[in-house]
Backbone and ligand atoms as CSV (ligand in chain L), in Angstrom:
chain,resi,resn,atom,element,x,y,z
A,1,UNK,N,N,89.259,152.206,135.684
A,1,UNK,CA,C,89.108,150.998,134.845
A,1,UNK,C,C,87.701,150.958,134.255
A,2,UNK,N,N,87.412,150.959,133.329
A,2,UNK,CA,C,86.077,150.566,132.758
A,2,UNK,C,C,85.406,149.414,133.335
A,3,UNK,N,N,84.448,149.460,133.297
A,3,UNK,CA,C,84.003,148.122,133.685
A,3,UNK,C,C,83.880,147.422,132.787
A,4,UNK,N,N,83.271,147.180,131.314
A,4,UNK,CA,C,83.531,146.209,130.321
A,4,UNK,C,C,84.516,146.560,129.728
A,5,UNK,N,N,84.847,145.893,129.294
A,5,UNK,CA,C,85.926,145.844,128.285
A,5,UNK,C,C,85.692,145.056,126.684
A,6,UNK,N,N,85.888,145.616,125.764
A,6,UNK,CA,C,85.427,145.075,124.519
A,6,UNK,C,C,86.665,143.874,124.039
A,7,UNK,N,N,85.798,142.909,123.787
A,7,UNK,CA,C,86.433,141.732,123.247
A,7,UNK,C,C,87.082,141.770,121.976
A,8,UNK,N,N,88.015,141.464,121.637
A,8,UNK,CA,C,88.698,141.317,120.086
A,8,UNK,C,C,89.230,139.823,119.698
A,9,UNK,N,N,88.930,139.377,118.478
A,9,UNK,CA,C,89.115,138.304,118.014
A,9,UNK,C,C,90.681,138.399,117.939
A,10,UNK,N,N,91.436,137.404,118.173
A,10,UNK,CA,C,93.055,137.209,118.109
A,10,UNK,C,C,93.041,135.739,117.468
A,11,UNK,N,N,94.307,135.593,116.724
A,11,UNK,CA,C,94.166,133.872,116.242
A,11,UNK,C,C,95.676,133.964,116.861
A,12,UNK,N,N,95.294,132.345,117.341
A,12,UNK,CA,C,97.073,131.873,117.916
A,12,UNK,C,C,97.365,131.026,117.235
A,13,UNK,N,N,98.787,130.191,116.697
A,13,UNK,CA,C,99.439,129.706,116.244
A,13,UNK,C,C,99.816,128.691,117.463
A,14,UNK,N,N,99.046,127.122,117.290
A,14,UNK,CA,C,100.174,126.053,117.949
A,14,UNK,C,C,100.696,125.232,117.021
A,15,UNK,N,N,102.108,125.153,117.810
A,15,UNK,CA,C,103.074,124.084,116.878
A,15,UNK,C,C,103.695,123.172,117.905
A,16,UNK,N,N,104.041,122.016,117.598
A,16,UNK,CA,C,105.239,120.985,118.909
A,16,UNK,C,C,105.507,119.711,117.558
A,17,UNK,N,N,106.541,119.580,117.821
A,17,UNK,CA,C,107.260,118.596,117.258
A,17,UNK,C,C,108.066,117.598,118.447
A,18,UNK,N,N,107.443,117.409,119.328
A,18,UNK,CA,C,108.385,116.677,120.710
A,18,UNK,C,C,107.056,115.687,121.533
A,19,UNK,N,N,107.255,114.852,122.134
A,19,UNK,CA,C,106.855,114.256,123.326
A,19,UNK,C,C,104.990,114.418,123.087
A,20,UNK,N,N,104.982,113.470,121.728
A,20,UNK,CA,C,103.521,113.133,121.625
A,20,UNK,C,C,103.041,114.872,121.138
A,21,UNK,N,N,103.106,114.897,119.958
A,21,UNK,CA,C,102.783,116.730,118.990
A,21,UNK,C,C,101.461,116.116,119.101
A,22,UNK,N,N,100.519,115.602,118.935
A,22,UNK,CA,C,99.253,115.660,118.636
A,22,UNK,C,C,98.261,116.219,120.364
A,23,UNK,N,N,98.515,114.877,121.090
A,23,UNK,CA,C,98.263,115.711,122.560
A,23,UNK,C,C,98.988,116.664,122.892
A,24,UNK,N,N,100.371,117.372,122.717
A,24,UNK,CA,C,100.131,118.535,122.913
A,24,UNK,C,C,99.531,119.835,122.619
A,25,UNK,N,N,99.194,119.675,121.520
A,25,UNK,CA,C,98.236,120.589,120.756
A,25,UNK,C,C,96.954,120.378,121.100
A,26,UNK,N,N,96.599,119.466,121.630
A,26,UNK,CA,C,95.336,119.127,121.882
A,26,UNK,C,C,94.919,119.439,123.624
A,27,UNK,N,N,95.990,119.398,124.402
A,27,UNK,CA,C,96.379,119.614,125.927
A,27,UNK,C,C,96.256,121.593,125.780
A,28,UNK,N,N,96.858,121.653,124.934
A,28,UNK,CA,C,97.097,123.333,124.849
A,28,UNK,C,C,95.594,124.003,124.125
A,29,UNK,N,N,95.075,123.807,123.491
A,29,UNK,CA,C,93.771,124.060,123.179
A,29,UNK,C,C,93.098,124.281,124.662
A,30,UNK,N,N,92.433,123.449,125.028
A,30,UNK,CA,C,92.357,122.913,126.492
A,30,UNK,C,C,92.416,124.458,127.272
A,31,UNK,N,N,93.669,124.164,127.681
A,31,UNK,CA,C,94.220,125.216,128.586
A,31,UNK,C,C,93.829,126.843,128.146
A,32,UNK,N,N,94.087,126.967,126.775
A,32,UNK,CA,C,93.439,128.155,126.059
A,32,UNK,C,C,92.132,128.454,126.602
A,33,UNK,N,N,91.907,127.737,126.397
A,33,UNK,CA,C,89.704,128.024,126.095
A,33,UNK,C,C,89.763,127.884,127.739
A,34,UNK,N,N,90.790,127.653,128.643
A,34,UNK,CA,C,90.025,127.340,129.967
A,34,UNK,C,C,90.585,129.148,130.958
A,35,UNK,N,N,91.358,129.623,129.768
A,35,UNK,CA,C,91.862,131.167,130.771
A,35,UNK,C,C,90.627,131.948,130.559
A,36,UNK,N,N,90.763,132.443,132.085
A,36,UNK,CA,C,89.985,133.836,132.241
A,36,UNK,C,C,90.377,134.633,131.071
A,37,UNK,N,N,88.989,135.310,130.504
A,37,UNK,CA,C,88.895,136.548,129.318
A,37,UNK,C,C,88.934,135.748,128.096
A,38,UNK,N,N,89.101,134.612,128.157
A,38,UNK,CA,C,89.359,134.046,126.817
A,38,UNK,C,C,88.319,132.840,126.380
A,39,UNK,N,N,87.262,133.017,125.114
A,39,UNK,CA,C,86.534,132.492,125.105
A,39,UNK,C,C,87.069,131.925,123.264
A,40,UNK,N,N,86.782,130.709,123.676
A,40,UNK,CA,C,87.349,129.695,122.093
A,40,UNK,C,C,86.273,129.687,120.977
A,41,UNK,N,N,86.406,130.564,119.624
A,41,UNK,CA,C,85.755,130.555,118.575
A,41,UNK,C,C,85.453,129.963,117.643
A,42,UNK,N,N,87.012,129.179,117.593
A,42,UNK,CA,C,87.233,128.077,116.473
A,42,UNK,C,C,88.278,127.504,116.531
A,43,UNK,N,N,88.738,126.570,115.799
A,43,UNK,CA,C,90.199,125.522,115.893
A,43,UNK,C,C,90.093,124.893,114.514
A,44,UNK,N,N,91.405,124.856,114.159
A,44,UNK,CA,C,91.359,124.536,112.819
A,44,UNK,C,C,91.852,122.804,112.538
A,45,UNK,N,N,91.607,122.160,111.519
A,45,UNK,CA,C,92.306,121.079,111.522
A,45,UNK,C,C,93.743,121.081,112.453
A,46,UNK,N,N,94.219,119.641,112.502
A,46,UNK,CA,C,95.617,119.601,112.630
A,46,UNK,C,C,96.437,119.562,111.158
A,47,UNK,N,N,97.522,119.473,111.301
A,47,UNK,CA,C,98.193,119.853,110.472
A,47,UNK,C,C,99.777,119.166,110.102
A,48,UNK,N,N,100.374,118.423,109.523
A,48,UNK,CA,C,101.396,117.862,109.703
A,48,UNK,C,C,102.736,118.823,108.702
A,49,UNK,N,N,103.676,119.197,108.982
A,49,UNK,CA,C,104.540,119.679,108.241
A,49,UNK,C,C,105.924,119.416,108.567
A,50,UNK,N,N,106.918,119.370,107.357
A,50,UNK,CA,C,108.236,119.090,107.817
A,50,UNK,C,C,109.284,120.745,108.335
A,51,UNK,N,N,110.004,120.039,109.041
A,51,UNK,CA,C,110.558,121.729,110.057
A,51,UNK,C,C,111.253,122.638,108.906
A,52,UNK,N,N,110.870,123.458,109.512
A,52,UNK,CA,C,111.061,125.084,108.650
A,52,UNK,C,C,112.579,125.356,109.995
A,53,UNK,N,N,113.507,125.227,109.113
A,53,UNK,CA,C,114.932,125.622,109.635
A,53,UNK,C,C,115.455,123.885,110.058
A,54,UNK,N,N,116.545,123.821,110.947
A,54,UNK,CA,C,117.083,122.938,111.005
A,54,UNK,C,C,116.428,121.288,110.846
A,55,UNK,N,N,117.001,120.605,110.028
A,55,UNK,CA,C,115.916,119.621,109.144
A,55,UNK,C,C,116.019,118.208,110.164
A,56,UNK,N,N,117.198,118.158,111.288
A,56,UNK,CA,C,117.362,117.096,112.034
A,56,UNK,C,C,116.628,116.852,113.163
A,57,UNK,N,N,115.089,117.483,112.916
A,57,UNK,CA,C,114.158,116.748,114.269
A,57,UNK,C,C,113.201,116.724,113.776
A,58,UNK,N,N,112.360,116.091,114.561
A,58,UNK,CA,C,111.140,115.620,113.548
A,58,UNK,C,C,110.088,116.771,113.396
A,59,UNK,N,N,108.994,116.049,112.489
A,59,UNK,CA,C,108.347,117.301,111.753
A,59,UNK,C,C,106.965,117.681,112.804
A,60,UNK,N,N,106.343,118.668,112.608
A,60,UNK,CA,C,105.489,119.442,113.282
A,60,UNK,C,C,104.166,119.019,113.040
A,61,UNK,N,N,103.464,118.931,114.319
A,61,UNK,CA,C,102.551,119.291,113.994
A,61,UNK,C,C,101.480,120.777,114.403
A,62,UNK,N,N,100.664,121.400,113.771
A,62,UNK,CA,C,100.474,122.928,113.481
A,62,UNK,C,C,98.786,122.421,113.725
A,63,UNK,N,N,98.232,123.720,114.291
A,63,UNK,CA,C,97.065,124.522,114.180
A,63,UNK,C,C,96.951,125.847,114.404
A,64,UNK,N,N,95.687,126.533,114.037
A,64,UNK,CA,C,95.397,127.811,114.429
A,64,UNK,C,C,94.149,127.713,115.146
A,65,UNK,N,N,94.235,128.598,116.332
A,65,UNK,CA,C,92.640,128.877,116.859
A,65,UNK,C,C,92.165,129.973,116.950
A,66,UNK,N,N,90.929,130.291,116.916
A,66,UNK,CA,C,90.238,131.830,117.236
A,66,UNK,C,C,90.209,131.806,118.504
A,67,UNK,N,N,90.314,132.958,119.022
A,67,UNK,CA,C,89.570,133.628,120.554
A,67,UNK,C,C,88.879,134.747,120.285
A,68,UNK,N,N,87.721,135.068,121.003
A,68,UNK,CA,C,87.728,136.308,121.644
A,68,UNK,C,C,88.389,136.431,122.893
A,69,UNK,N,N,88.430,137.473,122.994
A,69,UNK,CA,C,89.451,137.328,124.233
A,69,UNK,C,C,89.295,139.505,125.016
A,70,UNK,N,N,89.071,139.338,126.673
A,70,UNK,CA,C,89.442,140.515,126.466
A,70,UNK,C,C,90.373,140.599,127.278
A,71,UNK,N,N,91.477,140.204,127.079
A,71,UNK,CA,C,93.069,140.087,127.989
A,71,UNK,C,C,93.987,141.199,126.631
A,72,UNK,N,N,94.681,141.906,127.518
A,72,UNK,CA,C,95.548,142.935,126.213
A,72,UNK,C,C,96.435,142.234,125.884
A,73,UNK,N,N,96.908,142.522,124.509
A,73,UNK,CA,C,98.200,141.440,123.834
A,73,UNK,C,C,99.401,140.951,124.921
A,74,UNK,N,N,99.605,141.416,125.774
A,74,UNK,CA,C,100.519,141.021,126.688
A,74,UNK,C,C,100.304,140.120,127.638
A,75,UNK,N,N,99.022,140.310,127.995
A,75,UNK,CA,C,98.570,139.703,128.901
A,75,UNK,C,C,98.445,138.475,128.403
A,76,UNK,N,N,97.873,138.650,127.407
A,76,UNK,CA,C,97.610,137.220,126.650
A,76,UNK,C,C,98.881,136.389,126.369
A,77,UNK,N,N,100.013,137.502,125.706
A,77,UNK,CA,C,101.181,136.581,125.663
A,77,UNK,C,C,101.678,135.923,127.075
A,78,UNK,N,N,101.710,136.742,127.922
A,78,UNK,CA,C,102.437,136.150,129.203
A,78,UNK,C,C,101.376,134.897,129.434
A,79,UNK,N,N,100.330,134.744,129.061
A,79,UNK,CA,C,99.654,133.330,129.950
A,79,UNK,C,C,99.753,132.251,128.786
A,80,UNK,N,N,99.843,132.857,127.660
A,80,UNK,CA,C,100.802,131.617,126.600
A,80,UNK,C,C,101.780,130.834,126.888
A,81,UNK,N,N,102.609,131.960,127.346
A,81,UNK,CA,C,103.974,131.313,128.147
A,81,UNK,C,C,103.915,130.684,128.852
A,82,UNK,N,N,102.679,130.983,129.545
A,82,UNK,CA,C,102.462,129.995,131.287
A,82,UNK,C,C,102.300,128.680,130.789
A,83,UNK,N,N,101.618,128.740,129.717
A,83,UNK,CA,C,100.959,126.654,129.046
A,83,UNK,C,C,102.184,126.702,128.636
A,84,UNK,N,N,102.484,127.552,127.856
A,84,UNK,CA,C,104.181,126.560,126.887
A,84,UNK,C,C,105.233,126.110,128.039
A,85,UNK,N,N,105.507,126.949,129.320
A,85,UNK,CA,C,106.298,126.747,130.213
A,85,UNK,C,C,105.324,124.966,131.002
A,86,UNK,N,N,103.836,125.439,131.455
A,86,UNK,CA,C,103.718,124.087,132.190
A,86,UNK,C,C,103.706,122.433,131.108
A,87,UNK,N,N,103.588,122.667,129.683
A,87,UNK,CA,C,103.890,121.734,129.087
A,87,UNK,C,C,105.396,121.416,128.697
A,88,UNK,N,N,106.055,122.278,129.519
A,88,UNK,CA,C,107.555,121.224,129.495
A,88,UNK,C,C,108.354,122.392,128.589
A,89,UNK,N,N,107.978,123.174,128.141
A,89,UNK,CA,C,108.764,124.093,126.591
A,89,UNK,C,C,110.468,124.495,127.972
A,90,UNK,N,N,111.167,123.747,127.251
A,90,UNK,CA,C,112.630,124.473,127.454
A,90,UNK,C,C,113.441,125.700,126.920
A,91,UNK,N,N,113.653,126.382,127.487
A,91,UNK,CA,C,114.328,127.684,126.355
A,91,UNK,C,C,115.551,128.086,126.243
A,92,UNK,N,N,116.004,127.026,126.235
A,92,UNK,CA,C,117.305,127.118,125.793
A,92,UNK,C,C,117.768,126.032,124.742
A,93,UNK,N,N,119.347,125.790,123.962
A,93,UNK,CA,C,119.419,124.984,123.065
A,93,UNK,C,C,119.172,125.333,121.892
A,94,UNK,N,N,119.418,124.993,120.703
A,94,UNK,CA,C,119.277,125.213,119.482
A,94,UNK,C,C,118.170,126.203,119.359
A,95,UNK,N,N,118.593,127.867,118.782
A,95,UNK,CA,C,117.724,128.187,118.357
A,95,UNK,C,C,116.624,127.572,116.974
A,96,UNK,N,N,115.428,126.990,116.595
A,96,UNK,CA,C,115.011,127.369,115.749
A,96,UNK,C,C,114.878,125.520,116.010
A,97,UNK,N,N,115.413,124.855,117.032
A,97,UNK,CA,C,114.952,123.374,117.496
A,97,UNK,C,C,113.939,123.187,117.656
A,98,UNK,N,N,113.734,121.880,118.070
A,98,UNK,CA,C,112.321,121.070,118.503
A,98,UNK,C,C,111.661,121.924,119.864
A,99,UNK,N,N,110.589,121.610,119.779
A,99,UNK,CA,C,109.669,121.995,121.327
A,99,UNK,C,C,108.427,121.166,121.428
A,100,UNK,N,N,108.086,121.189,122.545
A,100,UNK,CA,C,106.999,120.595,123.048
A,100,UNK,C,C,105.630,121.337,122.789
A,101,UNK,N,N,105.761,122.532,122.714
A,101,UNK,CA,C,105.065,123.348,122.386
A,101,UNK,C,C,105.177,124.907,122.170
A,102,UNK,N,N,104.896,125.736,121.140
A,102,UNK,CA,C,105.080,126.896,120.828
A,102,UNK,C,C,103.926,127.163,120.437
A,103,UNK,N,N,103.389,128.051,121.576
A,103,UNK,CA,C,102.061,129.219,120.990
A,103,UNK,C,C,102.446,130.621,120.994
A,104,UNK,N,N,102.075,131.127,119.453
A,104,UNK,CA,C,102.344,132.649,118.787
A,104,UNK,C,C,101.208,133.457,118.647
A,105,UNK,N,N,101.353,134.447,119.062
A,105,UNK,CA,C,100.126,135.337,118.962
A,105,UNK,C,C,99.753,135.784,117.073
A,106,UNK,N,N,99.219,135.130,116.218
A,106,UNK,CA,C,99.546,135.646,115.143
A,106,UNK,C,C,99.081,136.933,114.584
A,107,UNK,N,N,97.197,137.038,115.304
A,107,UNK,CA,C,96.468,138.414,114.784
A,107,UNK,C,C,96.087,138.699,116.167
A,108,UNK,N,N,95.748,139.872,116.385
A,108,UNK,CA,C,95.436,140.930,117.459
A,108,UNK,C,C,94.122,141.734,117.026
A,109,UNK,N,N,93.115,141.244,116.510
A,109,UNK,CA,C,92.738,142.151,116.214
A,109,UNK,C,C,92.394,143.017,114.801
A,110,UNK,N,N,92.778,144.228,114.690
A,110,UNK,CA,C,93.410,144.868,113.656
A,110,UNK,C,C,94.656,145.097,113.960
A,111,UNK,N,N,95.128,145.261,115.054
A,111,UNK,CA,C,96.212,145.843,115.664
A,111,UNK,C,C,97.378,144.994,114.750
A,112,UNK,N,N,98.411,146.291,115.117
A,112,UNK,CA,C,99.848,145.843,114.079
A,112,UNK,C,C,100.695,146.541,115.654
A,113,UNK,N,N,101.232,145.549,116.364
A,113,UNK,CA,C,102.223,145.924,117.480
A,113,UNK,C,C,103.743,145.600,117.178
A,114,UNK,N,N,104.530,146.332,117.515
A,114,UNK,CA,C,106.302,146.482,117.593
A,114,UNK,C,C,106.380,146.532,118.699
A,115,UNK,N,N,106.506,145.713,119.937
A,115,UNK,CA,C,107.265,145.802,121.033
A,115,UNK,C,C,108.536,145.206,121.436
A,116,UNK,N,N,109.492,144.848,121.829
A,116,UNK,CA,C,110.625,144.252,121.850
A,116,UNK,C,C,110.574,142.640,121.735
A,117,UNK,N,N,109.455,142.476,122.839
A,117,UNK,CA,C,108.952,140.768,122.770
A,117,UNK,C,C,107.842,140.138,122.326
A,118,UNK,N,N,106.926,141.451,121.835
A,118,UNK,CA,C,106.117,141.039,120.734
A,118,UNK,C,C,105.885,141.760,119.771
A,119,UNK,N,N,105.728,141.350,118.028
A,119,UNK,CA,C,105.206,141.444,117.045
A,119,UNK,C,C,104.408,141.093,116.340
A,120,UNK,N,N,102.996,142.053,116.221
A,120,UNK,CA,C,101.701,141.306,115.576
A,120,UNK,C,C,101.497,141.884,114.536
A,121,UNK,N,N,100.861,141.511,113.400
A,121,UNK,CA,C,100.737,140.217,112.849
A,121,UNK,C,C,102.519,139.524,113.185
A,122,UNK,N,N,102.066,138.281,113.819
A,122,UNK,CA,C,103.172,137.378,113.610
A,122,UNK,C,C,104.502,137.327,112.767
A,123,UNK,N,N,105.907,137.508,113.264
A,123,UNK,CA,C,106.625,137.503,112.276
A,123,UNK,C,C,107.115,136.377,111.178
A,124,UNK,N,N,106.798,136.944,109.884
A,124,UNK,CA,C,107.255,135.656,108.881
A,124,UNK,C,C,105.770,134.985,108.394
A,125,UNK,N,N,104.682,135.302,108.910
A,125,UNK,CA,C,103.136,134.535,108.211
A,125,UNK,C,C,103.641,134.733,107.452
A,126,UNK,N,N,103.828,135.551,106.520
A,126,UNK,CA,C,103.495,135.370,105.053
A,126,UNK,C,C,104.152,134.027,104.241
A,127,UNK,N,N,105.223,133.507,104.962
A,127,UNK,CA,C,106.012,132.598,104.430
A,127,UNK,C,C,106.119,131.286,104.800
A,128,UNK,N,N,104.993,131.420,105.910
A,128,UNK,CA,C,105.049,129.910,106.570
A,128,UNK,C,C,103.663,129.015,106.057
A,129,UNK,N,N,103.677,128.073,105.509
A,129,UNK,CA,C,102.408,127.415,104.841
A,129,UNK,C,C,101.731,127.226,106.210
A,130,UNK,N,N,102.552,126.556,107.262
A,130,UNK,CA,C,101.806,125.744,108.494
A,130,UNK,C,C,101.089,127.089,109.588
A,131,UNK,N,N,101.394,128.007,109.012
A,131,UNK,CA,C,100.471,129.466,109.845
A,131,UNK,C,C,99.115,129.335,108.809
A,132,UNK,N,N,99.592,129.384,107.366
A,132,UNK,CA,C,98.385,130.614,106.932
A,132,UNK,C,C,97.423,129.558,106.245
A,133,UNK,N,N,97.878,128.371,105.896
A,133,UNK,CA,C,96.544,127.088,105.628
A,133,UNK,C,C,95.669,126.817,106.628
A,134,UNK,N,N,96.535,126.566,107.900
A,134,UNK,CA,C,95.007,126.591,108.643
A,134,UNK,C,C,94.348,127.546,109.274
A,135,UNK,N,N,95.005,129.050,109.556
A,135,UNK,CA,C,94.193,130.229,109.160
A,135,UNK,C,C,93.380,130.131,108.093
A,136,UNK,N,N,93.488,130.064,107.122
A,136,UNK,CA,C,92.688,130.120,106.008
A,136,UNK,C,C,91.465,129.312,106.272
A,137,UNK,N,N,91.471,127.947,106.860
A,137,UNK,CA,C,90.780,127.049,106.663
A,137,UNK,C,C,89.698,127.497,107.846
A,138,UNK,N,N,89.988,128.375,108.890
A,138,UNK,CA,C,88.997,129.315,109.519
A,138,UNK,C,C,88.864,130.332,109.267
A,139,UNK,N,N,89.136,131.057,108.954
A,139,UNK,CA,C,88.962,132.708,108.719
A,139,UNK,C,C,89.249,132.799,107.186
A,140,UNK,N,N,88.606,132.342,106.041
A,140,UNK,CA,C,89.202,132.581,104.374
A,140,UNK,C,C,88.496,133.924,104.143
A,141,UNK,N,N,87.931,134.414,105.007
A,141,UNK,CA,C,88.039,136.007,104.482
A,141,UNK,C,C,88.614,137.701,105.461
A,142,UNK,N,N,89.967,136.773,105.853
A,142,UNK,CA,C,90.278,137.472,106.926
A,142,UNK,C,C,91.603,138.471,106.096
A,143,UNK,N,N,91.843,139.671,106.274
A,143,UNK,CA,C,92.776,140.463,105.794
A,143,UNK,C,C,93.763,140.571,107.097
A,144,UNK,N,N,95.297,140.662,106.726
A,144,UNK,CA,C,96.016,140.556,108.005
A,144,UNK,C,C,96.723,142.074,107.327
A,145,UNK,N,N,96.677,142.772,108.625
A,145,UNK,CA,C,97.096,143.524,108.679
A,145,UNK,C,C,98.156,144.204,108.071
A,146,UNK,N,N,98.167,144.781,107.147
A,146,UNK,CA,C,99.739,145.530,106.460
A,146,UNK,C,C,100.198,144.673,105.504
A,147,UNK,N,N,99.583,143.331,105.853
A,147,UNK,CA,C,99.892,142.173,104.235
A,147,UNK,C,C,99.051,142.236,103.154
A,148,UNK,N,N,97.821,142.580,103.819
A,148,UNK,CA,C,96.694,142.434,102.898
A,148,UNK,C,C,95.630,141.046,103.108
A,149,UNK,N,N,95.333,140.494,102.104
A,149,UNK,CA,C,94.138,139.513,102.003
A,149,UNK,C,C,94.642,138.265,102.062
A,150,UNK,N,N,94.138,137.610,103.335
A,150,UNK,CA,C,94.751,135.889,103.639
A,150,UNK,C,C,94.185,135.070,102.557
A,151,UNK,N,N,93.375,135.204,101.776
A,151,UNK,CA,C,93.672,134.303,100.293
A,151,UNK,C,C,94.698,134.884,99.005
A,152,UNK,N,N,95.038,135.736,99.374
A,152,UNK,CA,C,96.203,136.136,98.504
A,152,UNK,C,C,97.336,135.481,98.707
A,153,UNK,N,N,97.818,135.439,100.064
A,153,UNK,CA,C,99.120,135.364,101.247
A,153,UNK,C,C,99.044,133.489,100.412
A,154,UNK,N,N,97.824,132.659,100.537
A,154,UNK,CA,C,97.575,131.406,100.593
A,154,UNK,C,C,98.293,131.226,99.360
A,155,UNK,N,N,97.654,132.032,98.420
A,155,UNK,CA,C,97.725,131.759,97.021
A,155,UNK,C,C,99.507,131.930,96.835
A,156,UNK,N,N,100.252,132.931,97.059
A,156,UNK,CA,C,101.826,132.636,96.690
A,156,UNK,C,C,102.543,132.222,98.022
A,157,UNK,N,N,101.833,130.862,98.921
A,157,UNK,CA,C,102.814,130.286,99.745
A,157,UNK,C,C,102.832,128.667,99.471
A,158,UNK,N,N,103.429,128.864,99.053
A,158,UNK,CA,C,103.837,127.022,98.396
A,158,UNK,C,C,103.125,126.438,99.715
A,159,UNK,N,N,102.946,125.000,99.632
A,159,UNK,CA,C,102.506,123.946,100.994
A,159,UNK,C,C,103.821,123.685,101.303
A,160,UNK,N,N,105.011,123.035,101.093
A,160,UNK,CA,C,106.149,123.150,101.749
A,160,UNK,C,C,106.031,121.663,102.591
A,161,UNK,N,N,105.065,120.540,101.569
A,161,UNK,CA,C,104.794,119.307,102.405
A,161,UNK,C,C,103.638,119.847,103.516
A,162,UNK,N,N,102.866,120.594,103.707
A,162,UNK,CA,C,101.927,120.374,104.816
A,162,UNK,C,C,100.990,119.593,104.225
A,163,UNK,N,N,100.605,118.813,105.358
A,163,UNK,CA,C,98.935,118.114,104.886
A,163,UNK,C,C,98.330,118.064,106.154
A,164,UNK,N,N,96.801,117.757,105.780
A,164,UNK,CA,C,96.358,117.828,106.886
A,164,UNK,C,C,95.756,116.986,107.641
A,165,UNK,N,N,96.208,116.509,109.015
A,165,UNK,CA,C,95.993,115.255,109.663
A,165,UNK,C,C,94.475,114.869,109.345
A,166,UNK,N,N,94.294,113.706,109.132
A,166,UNK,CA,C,92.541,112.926,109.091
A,166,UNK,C,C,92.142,112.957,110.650
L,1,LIG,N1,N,108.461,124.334,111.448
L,1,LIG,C1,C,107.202,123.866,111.323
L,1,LIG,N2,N,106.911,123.076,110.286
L,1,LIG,N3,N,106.234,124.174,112.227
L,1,LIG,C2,C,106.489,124.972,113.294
L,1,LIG,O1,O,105.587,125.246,114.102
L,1,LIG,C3,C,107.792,125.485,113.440
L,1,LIG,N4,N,108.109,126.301,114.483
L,1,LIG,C4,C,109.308,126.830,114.609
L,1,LIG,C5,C,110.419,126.542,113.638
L,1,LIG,C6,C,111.583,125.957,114.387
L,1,LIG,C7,C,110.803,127.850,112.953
L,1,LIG,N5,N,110.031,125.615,112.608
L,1,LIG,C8,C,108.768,125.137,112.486
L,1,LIG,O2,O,109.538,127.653,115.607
């Protein structure tokens, strides 16, 4: 094992549309910045948007945060899971339903991963306003991997109703 290990910037994606969206996003931040290897860079506004897929639950609210972090993409995902699981996230029921909370690994890095249960860059940024506005609104000179330039991505993704909480 090496003894250091080099840190890489990763941005995560929180979203919850259930049981008070503002403290959970705000509870999950929290928990982020408090794991071993993982040190908090930035956090972007909140974010209000109406749901992307089934239109009968209420609408989202979205951020992005920086880490450094030196936990490997897996590692990192599995302790995502651990906050989305201790804040209540159910997994079952309507795919593409409400949650209490959903954190996505969106950048890695430079890294571009295909594994069965994860895909980085995030699948679908390019099309989701509530990913790449408040990316943008931290990182506006960040290139994502294999897409190209996150003010490009900004520039042909409609807002889709996002605004951003005061
Ligand atoms: N829609 C919005 N607006 N925000 C989300 O975070 C979000 N997350 C999801 C689905 C159900 C696709 N829709 C969303 O997982």
């Amino acid at each position: 094992m090496p003894s250091e290990v080099r840190a890489q910037t990763a941005y995560i994606g929180l979203g919850s549309n259930l049981e008070q969206p503002v403290e959970q996003i705000k509870a999950a931040r929290l928990a982020i910045a408090a794991l071993d290897g993982v040190q908090e860079l930035a956090f972007s506004s909140l974010y209000r948007s109406p749901p992307m897929g089934p239109q009968d639950q209420p609408d989202y609210v979205n951020a992005v945060m920086a880490i450094a972090t030196t936990l490997t993409p897996e590692k990192l995902l599995a302790c995502l899971q651990a906050i989305e699981n201790s804040q209540g996230r159910v997994r079952k029921g309507l795919r593409w339903g409400g949650r209490t909370l959903d954190l996505d690994i969106l950048l890695y890095g430079e890294r571009q991963i295909r594994l069965p249960h994860l895909i980085v860059p995030h699948v679908g940024i390019a099309e989701r306003a509530f990913v790449l506005y408040p990316l943008f609104e931290i990182a506006p000179e960040l290139t994502v991997p294999g897409l190209g330039r996150l003010a490009e991505l900004v520039d042909n993704c409609p807002r889709d109703g996002l605004e951003r909480i005061a």
